[in-house]
DSSP file (Angstrom, degrees, kcal/mol; ACC not computed):
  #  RESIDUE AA STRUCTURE BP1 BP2  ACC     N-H-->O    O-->H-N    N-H-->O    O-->H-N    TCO  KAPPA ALPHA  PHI   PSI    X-CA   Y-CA   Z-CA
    1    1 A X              0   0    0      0, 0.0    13,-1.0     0, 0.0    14,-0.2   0.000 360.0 360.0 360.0 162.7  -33.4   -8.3   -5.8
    2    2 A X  E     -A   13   0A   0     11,-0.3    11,-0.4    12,-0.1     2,-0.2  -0.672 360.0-121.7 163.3 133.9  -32.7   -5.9   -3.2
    3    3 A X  E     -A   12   0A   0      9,-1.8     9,-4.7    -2,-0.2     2,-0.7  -0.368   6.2-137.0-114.2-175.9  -32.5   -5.7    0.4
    4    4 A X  E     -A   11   0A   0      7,-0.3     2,-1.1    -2,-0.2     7,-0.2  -0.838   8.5-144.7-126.1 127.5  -33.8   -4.0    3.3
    5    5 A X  E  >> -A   10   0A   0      5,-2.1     4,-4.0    -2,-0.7     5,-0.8  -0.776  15.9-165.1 -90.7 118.7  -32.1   -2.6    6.4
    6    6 A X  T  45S+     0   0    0     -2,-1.1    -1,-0.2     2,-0.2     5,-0.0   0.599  82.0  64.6 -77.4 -20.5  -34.6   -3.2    8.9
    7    7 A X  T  45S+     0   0    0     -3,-0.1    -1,-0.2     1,-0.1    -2,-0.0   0.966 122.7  22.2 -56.2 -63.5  -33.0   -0.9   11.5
    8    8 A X  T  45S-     0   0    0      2,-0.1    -2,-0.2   117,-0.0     3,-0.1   0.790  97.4-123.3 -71.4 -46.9  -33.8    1.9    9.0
    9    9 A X  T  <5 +     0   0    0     -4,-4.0    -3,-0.2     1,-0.2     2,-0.2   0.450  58.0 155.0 103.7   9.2  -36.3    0.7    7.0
   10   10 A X  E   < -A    5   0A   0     -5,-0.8    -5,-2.1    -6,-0.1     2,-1.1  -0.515  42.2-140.2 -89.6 167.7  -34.0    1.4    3.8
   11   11 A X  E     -A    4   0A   0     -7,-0.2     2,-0.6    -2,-0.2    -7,-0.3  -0.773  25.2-171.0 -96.5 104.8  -34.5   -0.7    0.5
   12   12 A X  E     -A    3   0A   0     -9,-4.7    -9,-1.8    -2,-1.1     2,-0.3  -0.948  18.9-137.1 -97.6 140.9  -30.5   -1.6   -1.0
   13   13 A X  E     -A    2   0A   0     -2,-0.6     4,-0.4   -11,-0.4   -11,-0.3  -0.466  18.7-109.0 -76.7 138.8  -30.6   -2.9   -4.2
   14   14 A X  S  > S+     0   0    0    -13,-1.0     4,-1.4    -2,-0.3   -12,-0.1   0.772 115.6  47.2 -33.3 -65.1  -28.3   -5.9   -4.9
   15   15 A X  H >> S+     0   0    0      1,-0.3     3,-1.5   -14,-0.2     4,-1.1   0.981 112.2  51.9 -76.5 -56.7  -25.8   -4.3   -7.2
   16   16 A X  H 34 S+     0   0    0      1,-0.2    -1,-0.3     2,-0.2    -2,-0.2   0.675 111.2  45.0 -47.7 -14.7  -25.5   -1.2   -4.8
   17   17 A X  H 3>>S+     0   0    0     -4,-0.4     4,-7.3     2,-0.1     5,-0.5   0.744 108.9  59.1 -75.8 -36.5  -24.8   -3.3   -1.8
   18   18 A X  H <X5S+     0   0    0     -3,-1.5     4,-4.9    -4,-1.4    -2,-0.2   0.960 111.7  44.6 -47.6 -57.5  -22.4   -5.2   -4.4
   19   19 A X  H  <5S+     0   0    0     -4,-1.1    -1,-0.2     1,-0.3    95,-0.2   0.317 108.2  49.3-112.1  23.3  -20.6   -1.7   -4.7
   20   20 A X  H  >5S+     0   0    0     -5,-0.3     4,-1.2     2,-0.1    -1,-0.3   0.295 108.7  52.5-106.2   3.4  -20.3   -0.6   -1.3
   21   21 A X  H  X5S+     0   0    0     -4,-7.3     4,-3.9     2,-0.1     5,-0.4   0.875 115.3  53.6 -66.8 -38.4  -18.7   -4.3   -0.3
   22   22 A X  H  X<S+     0   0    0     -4,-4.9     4,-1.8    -5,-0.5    -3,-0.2   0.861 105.5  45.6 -24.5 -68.0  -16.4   -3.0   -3.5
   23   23 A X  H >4 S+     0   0    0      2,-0.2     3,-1.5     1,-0.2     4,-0.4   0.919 115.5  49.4 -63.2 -80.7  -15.5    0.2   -2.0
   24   24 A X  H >X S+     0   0    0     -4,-1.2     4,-3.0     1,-0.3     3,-1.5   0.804 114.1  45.6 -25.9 -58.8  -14.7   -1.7    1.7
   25   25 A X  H 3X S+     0   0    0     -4,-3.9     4,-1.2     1,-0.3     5,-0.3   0.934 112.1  43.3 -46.2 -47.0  -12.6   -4.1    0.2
   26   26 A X  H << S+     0   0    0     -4,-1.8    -1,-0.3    -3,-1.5    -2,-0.2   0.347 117.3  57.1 -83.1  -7.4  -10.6   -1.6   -2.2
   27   27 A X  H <> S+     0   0    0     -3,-1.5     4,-1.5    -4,-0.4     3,-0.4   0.855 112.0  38.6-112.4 -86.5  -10.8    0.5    1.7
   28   28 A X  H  X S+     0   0    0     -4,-3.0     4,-1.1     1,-0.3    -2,-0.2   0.720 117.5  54.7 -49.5 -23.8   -8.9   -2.7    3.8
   29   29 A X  H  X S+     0   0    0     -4,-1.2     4,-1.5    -5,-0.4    -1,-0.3   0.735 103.5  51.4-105.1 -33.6   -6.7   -3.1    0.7
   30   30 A X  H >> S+     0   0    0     -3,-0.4     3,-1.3    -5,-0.3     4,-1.2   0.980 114.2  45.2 -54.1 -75.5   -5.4    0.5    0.6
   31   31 A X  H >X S+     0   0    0     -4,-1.5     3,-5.3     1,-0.3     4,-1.7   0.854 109.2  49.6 -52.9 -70.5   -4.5    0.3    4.1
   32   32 A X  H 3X S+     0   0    0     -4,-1.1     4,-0.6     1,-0.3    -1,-0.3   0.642 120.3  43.7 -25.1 -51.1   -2.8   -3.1    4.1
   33   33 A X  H <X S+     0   0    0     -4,-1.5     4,-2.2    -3,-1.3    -1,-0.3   0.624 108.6  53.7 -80.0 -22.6   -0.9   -1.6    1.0
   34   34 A X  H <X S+     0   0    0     -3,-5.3     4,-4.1    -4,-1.2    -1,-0.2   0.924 113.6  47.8 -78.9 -38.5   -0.3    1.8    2.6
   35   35 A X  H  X S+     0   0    0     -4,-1.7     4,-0.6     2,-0.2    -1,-0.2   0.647 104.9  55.1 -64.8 -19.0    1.3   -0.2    5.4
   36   36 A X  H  X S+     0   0    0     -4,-0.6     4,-2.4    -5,-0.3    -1,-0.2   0.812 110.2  53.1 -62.6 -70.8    3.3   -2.4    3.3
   37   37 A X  H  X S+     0   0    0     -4,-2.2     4,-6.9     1,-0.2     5,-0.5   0.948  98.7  54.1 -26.8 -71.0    4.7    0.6    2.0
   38   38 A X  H  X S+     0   0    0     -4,-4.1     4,-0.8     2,-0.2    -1,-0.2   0.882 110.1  47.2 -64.5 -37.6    5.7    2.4    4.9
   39   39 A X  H >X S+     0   0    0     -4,-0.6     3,-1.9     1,-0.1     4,-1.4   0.978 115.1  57.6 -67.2 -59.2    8.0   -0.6    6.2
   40   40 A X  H 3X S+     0   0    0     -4,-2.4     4,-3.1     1,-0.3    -2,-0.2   0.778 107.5  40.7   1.7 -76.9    9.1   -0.5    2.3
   41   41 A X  H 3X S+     0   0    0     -4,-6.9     4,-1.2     1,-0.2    -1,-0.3   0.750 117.0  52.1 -75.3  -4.5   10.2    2.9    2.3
   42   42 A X  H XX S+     0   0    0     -3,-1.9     4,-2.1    -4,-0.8     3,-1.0   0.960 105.4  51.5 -75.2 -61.1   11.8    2.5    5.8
   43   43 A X  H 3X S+     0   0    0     -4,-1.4     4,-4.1     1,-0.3     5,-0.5   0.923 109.2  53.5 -26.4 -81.0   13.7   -0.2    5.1
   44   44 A X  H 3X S+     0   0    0     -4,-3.1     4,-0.9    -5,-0.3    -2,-0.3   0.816  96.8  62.1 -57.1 -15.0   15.0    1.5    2.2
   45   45 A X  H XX S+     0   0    0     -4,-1.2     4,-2.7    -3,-1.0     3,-0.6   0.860  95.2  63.9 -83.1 -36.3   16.1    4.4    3.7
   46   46 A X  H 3X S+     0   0    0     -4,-2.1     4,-0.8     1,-0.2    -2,-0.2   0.860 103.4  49.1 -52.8 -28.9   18.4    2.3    5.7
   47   47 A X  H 3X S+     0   0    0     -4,-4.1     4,-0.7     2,-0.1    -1,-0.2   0.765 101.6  58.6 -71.8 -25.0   20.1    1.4    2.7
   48   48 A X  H XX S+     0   0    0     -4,-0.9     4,-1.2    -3,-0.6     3,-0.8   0.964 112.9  39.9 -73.8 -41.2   20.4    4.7    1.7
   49   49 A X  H 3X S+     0   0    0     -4,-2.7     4,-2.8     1,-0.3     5,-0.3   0.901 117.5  53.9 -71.9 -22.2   22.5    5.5    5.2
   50   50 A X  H 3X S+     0   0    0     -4,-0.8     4,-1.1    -5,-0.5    -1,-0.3   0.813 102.5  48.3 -89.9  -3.0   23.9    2.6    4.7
   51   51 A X  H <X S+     0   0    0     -3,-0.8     4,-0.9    -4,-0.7    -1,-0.2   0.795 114.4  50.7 -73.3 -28.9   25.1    3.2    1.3
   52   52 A X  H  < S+     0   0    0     -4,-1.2    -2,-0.2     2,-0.2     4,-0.1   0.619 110.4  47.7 -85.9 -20.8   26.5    6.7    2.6
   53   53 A X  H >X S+     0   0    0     -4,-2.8     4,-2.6     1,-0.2     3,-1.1   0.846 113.2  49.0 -89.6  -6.5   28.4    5.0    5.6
   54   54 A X  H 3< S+     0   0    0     -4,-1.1    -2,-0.2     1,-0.3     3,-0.2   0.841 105.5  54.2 -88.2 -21.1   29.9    2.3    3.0
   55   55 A X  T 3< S+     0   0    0     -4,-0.9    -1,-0.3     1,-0.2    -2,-0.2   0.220 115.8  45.6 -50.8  -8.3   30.9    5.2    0.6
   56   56 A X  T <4 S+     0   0    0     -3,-1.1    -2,-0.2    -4,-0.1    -1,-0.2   0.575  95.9  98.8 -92.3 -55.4   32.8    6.5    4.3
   57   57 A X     <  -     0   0    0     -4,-2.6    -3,-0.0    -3,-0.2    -4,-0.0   0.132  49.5-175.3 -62.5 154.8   34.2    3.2    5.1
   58   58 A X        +     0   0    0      3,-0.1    -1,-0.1     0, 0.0    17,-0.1   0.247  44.8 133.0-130.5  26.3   38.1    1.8    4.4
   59   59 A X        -     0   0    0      1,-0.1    16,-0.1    -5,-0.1     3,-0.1  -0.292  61.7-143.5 -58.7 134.2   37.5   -1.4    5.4
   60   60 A X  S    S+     0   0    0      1,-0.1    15,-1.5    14,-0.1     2,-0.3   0.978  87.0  25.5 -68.6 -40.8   38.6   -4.5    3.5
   61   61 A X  E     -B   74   0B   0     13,-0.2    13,-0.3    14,-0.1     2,-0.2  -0.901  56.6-163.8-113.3 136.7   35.3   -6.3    4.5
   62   62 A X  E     -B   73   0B   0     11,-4.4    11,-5.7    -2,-0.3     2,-0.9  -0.803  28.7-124.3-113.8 160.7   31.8   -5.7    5.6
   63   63 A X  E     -B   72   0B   0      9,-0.2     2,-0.4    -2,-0.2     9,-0.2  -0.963  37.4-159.4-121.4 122.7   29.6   -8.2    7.2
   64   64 A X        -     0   0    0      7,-3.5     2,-0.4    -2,-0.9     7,-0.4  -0.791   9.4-139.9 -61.9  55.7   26.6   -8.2    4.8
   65   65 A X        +     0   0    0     -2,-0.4     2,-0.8     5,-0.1     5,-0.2  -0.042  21.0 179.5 -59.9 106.9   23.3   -9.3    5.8
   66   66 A X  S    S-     0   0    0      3,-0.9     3,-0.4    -2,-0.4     2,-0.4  -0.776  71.2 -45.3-111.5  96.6   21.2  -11.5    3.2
   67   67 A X  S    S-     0   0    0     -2,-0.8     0, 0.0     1,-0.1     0, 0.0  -0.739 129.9 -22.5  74.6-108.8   17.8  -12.7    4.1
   68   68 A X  S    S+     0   0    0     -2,-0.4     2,-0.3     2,-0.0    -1,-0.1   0.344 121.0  77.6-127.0  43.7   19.1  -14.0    7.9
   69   69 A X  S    S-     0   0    0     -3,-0.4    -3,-0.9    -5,-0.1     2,-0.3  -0.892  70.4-133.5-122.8 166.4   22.7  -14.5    7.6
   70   70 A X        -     0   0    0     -2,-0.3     2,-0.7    -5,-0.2    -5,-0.1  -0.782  19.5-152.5-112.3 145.1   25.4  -12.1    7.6
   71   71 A X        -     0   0    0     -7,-0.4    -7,-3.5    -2,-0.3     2,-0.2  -0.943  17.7-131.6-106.9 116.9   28.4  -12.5    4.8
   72   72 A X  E     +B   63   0B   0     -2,-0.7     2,-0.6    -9,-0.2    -9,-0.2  -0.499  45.4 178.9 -54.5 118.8   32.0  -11.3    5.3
   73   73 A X  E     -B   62   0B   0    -11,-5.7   -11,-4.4    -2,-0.2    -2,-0.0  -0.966  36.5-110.9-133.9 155.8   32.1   -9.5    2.0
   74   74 A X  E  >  -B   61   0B   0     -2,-0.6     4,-2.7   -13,-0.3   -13,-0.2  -0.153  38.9-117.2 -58.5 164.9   34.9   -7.5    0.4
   75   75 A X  H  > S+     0   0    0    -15,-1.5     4,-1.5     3,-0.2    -1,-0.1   0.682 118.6  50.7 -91.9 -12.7   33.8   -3.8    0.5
   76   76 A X  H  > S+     0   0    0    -16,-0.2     4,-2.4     2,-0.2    -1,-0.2   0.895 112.4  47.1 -87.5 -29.4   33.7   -3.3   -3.2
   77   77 A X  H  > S+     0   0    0      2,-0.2     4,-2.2     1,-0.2     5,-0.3   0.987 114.6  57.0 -30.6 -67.0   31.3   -7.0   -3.5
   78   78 A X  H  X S+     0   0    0     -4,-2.7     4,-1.5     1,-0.2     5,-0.2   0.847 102.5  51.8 -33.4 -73.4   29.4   -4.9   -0.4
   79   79 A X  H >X S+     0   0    0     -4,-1.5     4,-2.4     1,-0.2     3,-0.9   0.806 109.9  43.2 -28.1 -66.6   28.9   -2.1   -2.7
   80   80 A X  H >X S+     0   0    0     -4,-2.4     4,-2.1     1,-0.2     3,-1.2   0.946 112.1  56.3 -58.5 -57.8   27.3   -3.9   -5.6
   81   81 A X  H 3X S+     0   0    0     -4,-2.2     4,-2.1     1,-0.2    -1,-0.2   0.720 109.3  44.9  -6.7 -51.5   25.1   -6.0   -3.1
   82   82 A X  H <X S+     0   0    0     -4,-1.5     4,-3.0    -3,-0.9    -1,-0.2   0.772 110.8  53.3 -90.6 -32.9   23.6   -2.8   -1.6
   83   83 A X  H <X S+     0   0    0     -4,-2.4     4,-1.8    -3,-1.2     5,-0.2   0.984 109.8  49.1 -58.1 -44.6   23.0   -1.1   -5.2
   84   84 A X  H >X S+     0   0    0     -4,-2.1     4,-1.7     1,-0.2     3,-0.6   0.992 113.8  51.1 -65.3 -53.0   21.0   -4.4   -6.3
   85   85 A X  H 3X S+     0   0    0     -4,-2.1     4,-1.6    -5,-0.2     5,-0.3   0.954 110.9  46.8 -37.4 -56.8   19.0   -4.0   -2.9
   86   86 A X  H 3X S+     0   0    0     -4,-3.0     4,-1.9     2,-0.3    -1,-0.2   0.739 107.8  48.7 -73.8 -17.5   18.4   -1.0   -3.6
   87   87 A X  H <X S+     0   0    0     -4,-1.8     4,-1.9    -3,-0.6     5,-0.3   0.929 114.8  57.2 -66.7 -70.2   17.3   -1.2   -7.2
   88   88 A X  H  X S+     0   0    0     -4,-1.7     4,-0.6     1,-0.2    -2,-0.3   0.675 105.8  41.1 -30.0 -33.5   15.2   -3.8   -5.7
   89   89 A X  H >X S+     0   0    0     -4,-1.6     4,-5.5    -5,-0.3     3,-1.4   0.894 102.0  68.0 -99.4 -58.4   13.5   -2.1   -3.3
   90   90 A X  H 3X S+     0   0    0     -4,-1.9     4,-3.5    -5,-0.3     5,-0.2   0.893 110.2  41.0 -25.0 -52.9   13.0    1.0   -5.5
   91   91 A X  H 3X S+     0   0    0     -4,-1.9     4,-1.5     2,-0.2    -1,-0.3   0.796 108.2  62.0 -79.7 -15.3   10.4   -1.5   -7.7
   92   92 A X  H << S+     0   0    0     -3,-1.4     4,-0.2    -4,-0.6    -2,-0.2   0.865 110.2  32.9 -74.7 -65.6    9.3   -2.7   -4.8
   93   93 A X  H >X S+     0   0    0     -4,-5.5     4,-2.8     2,-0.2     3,-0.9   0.895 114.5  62.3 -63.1 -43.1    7.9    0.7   -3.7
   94   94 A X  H 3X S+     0   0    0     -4,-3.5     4,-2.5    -5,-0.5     5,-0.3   0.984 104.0  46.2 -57.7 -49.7    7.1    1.5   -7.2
   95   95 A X  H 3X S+     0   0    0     -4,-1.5     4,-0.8     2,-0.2    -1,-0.2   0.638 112.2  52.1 -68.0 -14.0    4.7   -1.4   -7.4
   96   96 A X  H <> S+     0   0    0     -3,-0.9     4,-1.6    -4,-0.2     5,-0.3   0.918 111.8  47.0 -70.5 -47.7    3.0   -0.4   -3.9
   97   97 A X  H >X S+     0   0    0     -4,-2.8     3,-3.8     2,-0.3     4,-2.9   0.971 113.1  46.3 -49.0 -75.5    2.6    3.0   -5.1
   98   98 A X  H 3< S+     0   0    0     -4,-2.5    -1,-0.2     1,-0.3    -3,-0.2   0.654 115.6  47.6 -52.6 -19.5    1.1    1.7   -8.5
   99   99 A X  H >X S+     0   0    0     -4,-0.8     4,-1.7    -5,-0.3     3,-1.2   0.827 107.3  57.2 -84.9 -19.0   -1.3   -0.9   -6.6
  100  100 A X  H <X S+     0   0    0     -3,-3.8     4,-3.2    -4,-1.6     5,-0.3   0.856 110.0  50.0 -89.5 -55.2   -2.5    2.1   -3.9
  101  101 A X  H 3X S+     0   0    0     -4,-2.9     4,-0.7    -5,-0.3    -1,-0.3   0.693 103.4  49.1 -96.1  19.2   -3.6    4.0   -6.8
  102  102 A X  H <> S+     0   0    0     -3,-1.2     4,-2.4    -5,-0.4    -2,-0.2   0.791 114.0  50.7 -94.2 -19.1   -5.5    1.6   -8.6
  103  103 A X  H  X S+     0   0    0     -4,-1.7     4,-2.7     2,-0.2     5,-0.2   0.832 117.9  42.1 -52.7 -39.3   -7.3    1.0   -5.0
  104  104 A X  H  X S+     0   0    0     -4,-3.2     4,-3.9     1,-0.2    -1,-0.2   0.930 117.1  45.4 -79.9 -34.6   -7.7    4.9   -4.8
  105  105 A X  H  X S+     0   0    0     -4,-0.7     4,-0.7    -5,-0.3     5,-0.2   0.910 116.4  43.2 -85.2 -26.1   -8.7    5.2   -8.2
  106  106 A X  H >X S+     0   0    0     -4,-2.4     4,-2.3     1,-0.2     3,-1.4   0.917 111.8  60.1 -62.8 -52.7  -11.2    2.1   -8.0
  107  107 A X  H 3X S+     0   0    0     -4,-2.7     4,-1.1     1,-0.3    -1,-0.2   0.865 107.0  41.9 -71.9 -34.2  -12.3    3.5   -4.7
  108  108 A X  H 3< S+     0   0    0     -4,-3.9     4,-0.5    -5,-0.2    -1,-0.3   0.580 100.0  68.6-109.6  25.3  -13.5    6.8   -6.2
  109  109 A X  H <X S+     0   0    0     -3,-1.4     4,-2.1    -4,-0.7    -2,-0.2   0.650 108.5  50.6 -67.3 -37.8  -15.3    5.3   -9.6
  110  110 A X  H  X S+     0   0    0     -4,-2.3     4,-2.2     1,-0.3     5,-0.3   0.891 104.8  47.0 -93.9  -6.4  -17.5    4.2   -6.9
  111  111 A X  H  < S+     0   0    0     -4,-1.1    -1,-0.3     2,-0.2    -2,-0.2   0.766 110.4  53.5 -54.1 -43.2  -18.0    6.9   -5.3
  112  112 A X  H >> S+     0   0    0     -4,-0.5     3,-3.7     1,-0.2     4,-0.5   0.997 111.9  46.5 -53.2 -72.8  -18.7    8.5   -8.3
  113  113 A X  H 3< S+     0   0    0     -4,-2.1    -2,-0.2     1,-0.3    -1,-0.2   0.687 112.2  47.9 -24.1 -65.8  -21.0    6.0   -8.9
  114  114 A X  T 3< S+     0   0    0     -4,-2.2    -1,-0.3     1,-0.2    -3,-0.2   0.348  98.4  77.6 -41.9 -16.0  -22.8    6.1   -5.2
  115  115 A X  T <4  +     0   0    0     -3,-3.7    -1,-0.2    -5,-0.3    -2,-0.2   0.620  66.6 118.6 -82.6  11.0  -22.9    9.8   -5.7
  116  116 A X  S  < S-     0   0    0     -4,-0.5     3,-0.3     1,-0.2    -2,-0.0  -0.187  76.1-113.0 -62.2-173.5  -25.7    9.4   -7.8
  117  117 A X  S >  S+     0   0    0      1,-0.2     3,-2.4     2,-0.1     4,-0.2   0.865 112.5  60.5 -56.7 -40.1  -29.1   11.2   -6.6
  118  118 A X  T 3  S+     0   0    0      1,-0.3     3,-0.2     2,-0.2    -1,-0.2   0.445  92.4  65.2-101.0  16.9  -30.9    8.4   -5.9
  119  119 A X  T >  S+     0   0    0     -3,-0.3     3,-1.0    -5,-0.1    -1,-0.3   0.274  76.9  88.2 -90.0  17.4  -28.4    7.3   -3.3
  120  120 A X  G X   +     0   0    0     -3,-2.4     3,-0.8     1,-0.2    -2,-0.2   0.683  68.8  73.7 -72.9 -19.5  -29.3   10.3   -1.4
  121  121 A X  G 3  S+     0   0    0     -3,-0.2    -1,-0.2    -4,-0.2    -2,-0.1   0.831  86.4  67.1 -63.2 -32.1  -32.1    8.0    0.1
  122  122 A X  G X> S-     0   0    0     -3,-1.0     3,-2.1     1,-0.2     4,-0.5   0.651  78.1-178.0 -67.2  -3.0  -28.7    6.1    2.4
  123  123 A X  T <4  -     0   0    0     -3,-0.8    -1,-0.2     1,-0.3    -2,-0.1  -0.063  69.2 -22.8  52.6 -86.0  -28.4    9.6    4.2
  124  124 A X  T 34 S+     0   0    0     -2,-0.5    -1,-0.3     1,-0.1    -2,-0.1   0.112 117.0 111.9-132.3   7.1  -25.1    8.9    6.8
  125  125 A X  T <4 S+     0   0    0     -3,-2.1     2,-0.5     1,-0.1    -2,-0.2   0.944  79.1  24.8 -61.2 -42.5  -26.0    5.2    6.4
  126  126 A X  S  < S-     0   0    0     -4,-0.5     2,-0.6     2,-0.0    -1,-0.1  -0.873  76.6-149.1-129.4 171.5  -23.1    4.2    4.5
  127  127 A X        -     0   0    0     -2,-0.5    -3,-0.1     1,-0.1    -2,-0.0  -0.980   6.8-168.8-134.3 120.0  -19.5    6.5    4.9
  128  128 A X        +     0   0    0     -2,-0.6     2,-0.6  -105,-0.1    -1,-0.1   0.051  49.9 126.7 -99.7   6.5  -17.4    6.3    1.2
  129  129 A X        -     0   0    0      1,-0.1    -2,-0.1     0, 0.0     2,-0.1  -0.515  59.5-127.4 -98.5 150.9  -14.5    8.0    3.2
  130  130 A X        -     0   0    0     -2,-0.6     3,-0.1     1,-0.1    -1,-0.1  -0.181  30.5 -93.5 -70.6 152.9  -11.0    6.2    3.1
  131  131 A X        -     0   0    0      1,-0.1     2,-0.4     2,-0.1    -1,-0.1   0.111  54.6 -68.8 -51.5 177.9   -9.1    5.4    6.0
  132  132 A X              0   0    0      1,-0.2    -1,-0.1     0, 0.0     0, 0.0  -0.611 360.0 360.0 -81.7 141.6   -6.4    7.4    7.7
  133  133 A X              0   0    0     -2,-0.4    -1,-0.2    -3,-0.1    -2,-0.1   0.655 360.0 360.0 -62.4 360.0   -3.2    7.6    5.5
């Protein structure tokens, strides 16, 4: 089976259409991930200042926020709170990372794949490059 772009007049074959939707998907799913990320690491760096101003502080209490209330909490409580956030966040990121490169790595098996010669016939017809980081 295989289909024909009529515009062009080119022939795509089934599975090669199959594994440039691949490559788009694994494309939209990089970005979504990259973006995920980036609040991620953002977020965590506001625990890290805030880890530096509560290592500053001599307050008996801090008011905490946890999911969208705030907690009076003693300042050593505070401390441990903000480490487990921050462990937390740390896997958080790790696991973006680890999904971004199986998307990258997915995305350039098929390239490999699409590099073959006899996709030299799609000219500029179909574009294997990734979005902007």
């Amino acid at each position: 089976m295989s289909l024909v772009n009529e515009a062009d007049g080119i022939e795509v074959a089934w599975e090669d259409q199959q594994k440039i939707n691949t490559f788009s998907k694994l494309n939209n799913r990089l970005g979504d991930l990259r973006d995920q990320l980036k609040v991620k690491e953002d977020e965590k760096e506001y625990y890290d200042d805030l880890q530096m101003e509560l290592e500053l502080s001599d307050a008996k209490t801090i008011m905490y926020k946890i999911g969208e209330a705030f907690f009076d909490l003693p300042l050593p409580t505070a401390k441990k709170q903000l480490r487990t956030d921050l462990k937390r966040y740390d896997g958080e990121i790790s696991e973006l990372k680890e999904r971004c490169d199986e998307c990258e790595h997915g995305m350039q098996d098929l390239k490999v794949q699409l590099a073959d010669p006899r996709y030299a016939k799609f000219g500029k017809q179909i574009n294997l490059e990734t979005g902007p980081d």
